[in-house]
C-alpha positions as CSV (number, residue, x, y, z in Angstrom):
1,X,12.9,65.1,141.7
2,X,13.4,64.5,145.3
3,X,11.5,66.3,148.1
4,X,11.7,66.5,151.5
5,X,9.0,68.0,153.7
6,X,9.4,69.2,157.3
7,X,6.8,69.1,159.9
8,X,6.0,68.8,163.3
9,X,4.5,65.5,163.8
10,X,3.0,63.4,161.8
11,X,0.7,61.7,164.3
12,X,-2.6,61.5,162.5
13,X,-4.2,62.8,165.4
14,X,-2.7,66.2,164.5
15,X,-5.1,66.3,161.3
16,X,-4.7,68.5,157.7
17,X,-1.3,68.5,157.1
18,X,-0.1,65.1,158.4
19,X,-3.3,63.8,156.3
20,X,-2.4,65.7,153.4
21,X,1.6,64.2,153.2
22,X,0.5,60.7,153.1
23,X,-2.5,61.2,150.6
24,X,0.1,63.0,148.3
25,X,2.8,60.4,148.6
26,X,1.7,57.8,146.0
27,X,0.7,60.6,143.2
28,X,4.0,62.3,144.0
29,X,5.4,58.5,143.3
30,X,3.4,58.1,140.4
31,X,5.7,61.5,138.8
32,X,8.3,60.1,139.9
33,X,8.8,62.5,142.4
34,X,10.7,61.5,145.7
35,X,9.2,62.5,148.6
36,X,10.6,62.4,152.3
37,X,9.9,63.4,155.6
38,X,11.5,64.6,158.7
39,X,9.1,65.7,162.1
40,X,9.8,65.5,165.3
41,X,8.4,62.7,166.5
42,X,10.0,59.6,168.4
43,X,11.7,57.0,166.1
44,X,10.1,54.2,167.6
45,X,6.3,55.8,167.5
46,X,4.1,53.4,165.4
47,X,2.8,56.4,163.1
48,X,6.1,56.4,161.9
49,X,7.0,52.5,161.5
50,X,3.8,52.7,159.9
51,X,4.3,55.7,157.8
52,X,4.9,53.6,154.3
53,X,7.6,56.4,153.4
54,X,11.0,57.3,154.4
55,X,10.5,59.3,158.0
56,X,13.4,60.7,160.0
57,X,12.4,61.7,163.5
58,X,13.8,63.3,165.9
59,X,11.7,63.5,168.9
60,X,11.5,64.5,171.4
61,X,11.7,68.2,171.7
62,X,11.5,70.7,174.1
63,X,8.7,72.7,175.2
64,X,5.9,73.4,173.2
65,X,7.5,75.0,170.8
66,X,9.1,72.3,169.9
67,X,12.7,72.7,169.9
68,X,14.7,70.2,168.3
69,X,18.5,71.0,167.6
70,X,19.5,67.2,166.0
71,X,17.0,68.4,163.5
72,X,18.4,71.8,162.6
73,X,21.7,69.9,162.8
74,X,20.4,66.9,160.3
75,X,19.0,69.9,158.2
76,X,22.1,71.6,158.0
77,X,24.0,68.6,157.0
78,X,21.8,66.5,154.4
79,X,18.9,69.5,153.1
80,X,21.1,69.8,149.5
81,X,20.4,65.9,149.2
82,X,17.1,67.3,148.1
83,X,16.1,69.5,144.9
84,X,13.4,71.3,147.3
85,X,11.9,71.1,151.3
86,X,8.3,71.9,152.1
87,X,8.3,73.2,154.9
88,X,4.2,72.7,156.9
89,X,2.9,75.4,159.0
90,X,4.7,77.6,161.0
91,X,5.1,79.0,164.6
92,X,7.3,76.3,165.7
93,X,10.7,75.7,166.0
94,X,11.0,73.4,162.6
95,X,10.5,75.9,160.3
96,X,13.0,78.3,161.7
97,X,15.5,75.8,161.7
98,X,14.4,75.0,158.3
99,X,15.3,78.8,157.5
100,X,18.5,78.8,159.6
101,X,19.4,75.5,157.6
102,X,19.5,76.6,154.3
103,X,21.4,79.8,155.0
104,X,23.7,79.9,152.4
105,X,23.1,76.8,150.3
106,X,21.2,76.7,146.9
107,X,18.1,74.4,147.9
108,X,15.2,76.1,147.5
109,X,12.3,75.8,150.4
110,X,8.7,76.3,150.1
111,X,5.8,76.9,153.2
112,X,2.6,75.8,153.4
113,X,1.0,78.0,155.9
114,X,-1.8,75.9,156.4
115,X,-4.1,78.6,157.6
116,X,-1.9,79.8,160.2
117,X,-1.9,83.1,159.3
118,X,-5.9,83.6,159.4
119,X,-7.0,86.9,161.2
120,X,-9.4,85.0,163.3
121,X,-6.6,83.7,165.7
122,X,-5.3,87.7,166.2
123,X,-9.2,88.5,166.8
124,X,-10.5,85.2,168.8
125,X,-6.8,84.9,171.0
126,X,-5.7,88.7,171.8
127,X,-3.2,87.0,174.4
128,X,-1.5,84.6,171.9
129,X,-1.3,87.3,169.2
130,X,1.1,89.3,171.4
131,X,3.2,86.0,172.1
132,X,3.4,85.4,168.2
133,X,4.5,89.1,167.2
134,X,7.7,88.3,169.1
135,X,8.0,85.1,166.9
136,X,7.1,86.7,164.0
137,X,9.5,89.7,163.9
138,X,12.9,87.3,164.7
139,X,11.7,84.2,163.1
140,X,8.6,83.4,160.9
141,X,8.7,87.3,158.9
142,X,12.0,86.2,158.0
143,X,11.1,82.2,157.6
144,X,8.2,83.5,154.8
145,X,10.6,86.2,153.5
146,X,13.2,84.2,152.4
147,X,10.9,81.0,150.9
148,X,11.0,80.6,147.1
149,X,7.2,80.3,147.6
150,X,4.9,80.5,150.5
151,X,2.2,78.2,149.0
152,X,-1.7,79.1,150.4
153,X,-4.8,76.2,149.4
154,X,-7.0,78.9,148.1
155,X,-7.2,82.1,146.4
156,X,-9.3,82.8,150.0
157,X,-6.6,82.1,152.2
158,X,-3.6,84.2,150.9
159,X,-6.1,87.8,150.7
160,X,-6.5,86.7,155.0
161,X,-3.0,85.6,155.2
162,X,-2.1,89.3,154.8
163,X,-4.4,90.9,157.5
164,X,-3.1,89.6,160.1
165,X,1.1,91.1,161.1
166,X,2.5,94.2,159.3
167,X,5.6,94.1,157.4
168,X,3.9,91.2,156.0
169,X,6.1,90.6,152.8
170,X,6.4,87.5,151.1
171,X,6.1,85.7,147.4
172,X,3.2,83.9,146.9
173,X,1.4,81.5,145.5
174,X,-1.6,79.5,145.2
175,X,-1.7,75.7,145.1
176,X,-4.6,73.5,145.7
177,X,-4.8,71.0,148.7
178,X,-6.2,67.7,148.4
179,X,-6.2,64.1,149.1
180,X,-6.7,60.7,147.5
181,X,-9.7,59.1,145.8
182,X,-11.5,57.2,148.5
183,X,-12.5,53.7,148.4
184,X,-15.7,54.0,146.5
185,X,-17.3,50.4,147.7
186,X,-20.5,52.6,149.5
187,X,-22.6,49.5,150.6
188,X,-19.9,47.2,152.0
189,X,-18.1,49.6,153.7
190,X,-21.4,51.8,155.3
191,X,-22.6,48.4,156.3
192,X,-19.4,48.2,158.1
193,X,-19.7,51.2,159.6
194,X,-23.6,50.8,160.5
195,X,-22.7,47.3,161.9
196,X,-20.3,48.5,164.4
197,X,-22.7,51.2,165.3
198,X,-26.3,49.9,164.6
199,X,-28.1,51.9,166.5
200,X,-27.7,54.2,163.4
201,X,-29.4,52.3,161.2
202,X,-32.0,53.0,159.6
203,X,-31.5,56.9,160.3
204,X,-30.4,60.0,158.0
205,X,-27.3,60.6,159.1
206,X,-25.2,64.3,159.3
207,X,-22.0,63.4,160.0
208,X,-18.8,65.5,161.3
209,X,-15.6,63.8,161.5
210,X,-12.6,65.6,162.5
211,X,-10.2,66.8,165.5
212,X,-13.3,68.3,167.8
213,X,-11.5,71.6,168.8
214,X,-13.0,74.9,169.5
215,X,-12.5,76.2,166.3
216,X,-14.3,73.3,164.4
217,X,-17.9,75.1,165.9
218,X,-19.3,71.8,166.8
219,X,-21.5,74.0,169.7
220,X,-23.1,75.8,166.8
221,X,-23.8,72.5,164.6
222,X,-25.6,71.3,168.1
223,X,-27.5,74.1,168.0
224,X,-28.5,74.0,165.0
225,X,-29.3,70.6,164.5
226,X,-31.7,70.9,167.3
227,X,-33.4,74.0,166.0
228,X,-33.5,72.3,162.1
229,X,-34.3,68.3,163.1
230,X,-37.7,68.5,164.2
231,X,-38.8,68.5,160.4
232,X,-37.7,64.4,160.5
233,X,-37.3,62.7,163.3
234,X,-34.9,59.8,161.5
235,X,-32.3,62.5,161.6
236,X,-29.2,61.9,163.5
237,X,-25.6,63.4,164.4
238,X,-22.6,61.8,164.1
239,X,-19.5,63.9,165.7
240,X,-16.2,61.4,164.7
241,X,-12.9,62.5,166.0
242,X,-10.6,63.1,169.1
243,X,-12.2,65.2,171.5
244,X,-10.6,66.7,174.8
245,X,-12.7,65.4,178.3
246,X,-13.5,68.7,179.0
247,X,-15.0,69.9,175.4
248,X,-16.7,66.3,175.4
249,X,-18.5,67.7,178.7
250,X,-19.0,71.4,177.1
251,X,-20.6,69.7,174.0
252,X,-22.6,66.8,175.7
253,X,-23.8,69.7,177.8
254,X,-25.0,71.6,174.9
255,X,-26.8,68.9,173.7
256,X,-28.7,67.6,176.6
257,X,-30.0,71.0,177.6
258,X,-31.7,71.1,173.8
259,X,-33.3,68.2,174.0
260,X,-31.0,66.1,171.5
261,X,-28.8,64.1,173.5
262,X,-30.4,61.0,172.1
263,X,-29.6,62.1,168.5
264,X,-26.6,62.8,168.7
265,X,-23.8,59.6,168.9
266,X,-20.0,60.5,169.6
267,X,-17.6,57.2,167.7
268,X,-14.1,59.0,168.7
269,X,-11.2,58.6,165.9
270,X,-12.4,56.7,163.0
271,X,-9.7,55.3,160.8
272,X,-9.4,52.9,158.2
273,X,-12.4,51.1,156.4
274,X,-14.6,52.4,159.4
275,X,-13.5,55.8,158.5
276,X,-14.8,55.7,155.1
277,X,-17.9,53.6,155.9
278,X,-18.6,56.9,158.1
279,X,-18.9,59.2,155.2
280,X,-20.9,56.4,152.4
281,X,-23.5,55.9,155.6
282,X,-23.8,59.8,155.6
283,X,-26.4,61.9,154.2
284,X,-24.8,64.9,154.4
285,X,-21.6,66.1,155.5
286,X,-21.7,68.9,158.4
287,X,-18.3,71.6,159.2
288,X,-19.1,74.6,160.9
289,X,-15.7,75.9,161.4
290,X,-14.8,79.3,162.8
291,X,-11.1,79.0,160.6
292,X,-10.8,76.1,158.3
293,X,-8.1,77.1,155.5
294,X,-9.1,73.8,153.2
295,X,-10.7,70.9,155.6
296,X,-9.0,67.7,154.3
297,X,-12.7,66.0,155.7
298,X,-14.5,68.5,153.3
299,X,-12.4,67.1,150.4
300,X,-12.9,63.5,151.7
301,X,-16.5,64.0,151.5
302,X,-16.8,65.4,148.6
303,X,-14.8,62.4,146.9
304,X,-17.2,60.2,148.8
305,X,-19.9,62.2,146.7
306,X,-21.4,63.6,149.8
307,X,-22.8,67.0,150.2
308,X,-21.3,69.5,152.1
309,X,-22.8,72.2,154.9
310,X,-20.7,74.0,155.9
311,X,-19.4,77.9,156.8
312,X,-18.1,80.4,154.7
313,X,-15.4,80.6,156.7
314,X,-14.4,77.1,155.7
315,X,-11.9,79.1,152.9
316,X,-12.8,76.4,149.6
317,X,-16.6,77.3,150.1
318,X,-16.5,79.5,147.0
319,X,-16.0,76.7,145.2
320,X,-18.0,74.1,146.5
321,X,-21.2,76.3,146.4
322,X,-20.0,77.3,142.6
323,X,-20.2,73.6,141.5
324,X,-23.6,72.9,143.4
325,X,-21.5,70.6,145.7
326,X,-22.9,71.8,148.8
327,X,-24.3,74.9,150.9
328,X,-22.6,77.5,152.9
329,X,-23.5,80.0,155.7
330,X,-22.0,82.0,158.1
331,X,-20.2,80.9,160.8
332,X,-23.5,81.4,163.2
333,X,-26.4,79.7,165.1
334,X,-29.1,80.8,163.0
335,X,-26.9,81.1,159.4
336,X,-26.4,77.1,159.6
337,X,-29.5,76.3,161.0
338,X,-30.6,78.1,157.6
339,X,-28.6,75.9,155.9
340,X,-30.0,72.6,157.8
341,X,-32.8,73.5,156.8
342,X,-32.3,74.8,153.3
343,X,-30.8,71.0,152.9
344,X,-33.7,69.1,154.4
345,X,-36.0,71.0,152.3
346,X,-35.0,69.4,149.2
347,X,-36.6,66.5,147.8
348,X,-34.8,63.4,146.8
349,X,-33.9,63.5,143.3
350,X,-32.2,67.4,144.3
351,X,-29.8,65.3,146.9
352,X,-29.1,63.1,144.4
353,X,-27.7,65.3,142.0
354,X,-25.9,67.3,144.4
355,X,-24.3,63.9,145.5
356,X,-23.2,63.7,141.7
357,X,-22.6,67.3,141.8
358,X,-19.9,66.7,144.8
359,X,-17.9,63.7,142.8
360,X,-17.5,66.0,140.0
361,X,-16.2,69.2,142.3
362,X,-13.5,66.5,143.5
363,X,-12.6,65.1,140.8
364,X,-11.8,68.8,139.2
365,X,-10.4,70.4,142.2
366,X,-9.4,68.7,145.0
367,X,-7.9,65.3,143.5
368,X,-4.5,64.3,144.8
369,X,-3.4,63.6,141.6
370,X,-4.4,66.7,140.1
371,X,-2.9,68.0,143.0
372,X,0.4,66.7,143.0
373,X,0.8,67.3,139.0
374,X,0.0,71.0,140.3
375,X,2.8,71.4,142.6
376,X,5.4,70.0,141.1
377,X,4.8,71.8,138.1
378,X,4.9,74.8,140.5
379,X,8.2,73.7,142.2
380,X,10.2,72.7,139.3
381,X,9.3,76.1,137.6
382,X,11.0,77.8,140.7
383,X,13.8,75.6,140.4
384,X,14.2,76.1,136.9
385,X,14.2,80.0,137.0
386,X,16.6,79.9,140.1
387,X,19.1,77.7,137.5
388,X,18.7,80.4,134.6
């Protein structure tokens, strides 16, 4: 079988969905499934010369929306090279063109939504909501309408998905997310991590590691860190990721004026074995998210077998809390600072077996191989009944 899957960009900087093509391509490989991509990036980005799979990109485009006619054109002309497209996340131009491109011809196409229909966008940006109806009634409507499948990460995410436009109508269905197994070397690659930051050794370390973006609710882990760490002074913050000058300020802000500025260390992007050295050094791993339709980080911990604290609105929660892999709380001030504190209150030999407890909620759900086995299954049942 032979995929293709249109996105974007896939500039790891951008996060989930970028993420969750390359951990997918080698178990995709291992079915013998074919996988492709095309984005709109530039040819010559080094993302893409990197990419160690076949990328076609077509950067740049215009405006933020991203419009890119060479690739509705390169769609039009090579998408029944392919048994299926998966088309990631909507609201910009590529999956129109995706829909416009396969007018007519017998590919089927599939959409990852990727959490972008989550009601908390209509409630937290009114403004943007308005914008989107316009997009939704002469493009995306029609984009999930026609899809073979739109495919949601959880059971969670497709009961939101459908609270947020009318005339919602589409075909569902549920496929987990996931990513590989990560390196599982723990002492070699956290001394890695400790020795490029060894200020942190030594310390219990909560980590966050993501794209720091209002909707992650790293003011509310600050917050709540301060009002949970006095019961051990070794404790210590780490927030890992891209952040924008001006939330660095917000943040840095926040946590001077609680007295934690000292526990709290910022690394930027992590990548690579300094990446994964992040989450063995970890204790615990913190996501306080707002919206978070699966958390490709929250997976990555748990494969690490590190707990997870995070919110409920963090849409694999259910799950994680079911297998004892971690805690969950509301996405509030005083819910995780209940949960903080819930964790710290546990003795050893308790954190141990949640560790174990994590490994085995990965391993069952959220593997990429598992994973991949699930969608293709899912994808060449469509095809088959479209055939009969």
């Amino acid at each position: 079988m032979k995929l293709l899957h249109v996105i974007p960009s896939i500039n790891p900087v951008q996060g989930g969905p970028s993420e969750g093509i390359r951990q997918l391509n080698g178990p995709l490989a291992a079915l013998g499934v074919e996988a492709e991509v095309c984005c709109c990036d530039l040819p010559d980005a080094p993302y893409v010369r990197s990419a160690g799979f076949r990328v076609f990109a077509f950067g740049p485009s215009w405006l933020r929306y991203g419009l890119n006619l060479r690739l509705a054109g390169w769609l039009r002309r090579h998408c029944e090279d392919y048994d299926a497209i998966i088309v990631e996340g909507i609201w910009q131009f590529h999956s129109i063109a995706t829909w416009l491109a396969l007018r007519g011809k017998r590919v089927p196409y599939f959409v990852y939504t990727h959490g972008m229909l989550d009601p908390w966008f209509k409630r937290r940006y009114p403004l943007k909501h308005l914008k989107k109806m316009a997009y939704w009634l002469f493009g995306d409507y029609w984009v999930l309408r026609h899809a073979r499948a739109v495919l949601f990460t959880s059971t969670e995410e497709k009961l939101l998905a459908r609270q947020s436009f009318r005339f919602y109508r589409c075909r569902e269905a549920v496929s987990s997310y996931g990513t590989a197994t990560p390196p599982g070397d723990r002492e070699r690659l956290s001394g890695l991590f400790l020795d490029q930051f060894p200020e942190l050794r030594g310390r219990r370390l909560l980590l966050f590691i993501g794209r720091v973006h209002e909707k992650k609710g790293c003011d509310i882990l600050l917050r709540a860190f301060a009002a949970s760490c006095a019961a051990d002074s070794a404790l210590h913050l780490v927030i890992a990721g891209p952040c924008e000058p001006t939330m660095r300020e917000q943040l840095d802000g926040i946590a001077a004026a609680a007295g934690i500025r000292d526990r709290v260390t910022w690394t930027g992007m992590l990548s690579g074995d300094l990446k994964w050295g992040s989450f063995h050094a970890a204790e615990a791993f913190c996501l306080a998210s707002h919206q978070e339709n699966f958390g490709v980080a929250v997976a990555e911990a748990l494969g690490c077998g590190v707990p997870v604290l995070i919110s409920d609105k963090v849409n694999i929660w259910r799950e994680i809390v079911e297998d004892g892999a971690g805690m969950a709380g509301d996405d509030t001030v005083e819910a995780m600072t209940g949960v903080l504190t819930r964790w710290l209150a546990l003795d050893a030999s308790a954190r141990e077996r949640m560790r174990a407890a994590a490994m085995d909620c990965f391993l069952r759900r959220f593997q990429s191989q598992m994973v991949a086995e699930q969608l293709t299954a899912l994808i060449r049942a469509e095809i088959g009944s479209q055939r009969r």
